[in-house]
N, C-alpha and C positions, 0 to 999 in steps of 0.2 A: 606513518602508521598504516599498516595492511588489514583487511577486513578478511573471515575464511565465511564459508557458505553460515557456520552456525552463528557469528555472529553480525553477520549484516542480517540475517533473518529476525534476530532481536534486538538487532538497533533500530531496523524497518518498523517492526509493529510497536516498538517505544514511543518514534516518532507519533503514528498513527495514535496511540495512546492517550499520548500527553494533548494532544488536539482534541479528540473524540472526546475524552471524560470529563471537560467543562459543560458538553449538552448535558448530559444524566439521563443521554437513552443507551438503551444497550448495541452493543456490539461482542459478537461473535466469531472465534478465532477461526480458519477451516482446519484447523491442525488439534482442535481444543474441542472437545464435546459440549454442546451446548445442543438446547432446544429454542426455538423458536417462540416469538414473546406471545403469546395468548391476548393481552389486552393490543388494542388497535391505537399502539403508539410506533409512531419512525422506529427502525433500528438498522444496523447494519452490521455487515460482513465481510471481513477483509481474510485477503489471500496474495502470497506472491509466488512466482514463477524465476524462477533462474532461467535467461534461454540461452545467447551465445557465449562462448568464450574462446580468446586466445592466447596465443603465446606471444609477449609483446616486447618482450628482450631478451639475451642469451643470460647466460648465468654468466656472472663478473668473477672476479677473483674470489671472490667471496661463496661461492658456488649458489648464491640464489638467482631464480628469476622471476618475472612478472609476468604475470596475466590479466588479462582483462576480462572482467565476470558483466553482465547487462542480464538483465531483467524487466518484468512488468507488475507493478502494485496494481491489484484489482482491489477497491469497495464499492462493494454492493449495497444501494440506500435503499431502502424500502419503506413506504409510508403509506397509507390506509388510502384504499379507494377510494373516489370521490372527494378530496380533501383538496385537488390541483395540485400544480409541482412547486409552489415556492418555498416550503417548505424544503421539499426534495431538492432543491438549487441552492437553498441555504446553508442544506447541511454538507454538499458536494464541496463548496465555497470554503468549509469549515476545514476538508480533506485539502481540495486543490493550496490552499494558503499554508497549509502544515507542511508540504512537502514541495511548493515549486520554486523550483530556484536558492533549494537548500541543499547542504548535506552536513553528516551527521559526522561524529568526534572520528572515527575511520576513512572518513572522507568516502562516504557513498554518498554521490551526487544525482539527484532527484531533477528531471528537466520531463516538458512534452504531455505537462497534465490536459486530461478532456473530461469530459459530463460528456455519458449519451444515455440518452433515453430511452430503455427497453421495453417497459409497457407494463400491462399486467400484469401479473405471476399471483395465481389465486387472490386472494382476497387485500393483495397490494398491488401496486404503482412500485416498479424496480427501474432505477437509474443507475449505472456505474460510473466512479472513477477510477479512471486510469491514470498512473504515472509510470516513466519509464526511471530506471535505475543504472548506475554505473558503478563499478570499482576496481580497485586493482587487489590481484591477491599476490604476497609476494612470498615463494616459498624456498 
């Protein structure tokens, strides 16, 4: 089974989905209008990046060939000043476990999750995670 850019993009944020909407805070697409929560609860923000790709077999008899697409999943956790980060590590914890060492029904395979710790950004505490992404696209 082959993945194209539009559906690994929404089997990406399915995954992150079906992980996140067990807490009951929000989460915000970068592709999706939304505003920012007003009340001083966690929420977060995901985003992904397609970066290299190549050409990774000739076309067969069949005239297709394969490529190799990799990427970065960014979620941005944000959680109220003053509160400390265990919070913010629990719900990283909740990302890193949805997507390491998975992949999804296209076989886009998730490795190399991280927590860092960014700092302020107005009136939050912002930590990201990252995971890196793979697949093939065969056309």
């Amino acid at each position: 089974m082959s993945a194209t850019f539009d559906a690994a993009n929404d089997e990406i944020l399915a995954f992150f989905a079906t992980a996140w909407t067990p807490t009951g805070l929000l989460a915000l697409y970068e592709n999706v209008a939304g505003a920012k929560p007003t009340a001083q609860v966690s929420w977060a923000k995901v985003s992904l990046r397609h970066g290299g790709g190549r050409q990774s077999s000739l076309s067969g008899g069949l005239g297709t060939s394969r490529f190799d697409r990799t990427g970065i999943v960014t979620v941005q956790i944000f959680i109220p000043n003053g509160q400390g980060l265990s919070e913010g590590y629990e719900l990283g914890k909740v990302v890193i476990d949805a997507f390491e060492g998975k992949a999804t029904a296209s076989h886009i395979w998730f490795r190399n999750a991280k927590i860092t710790e960014v700092g302020p950004s107005d009136e939050w505490f912002q930590l990201n995670v990252t995971i890196e992404f793979s697949y093939d696209e065969i056309k």
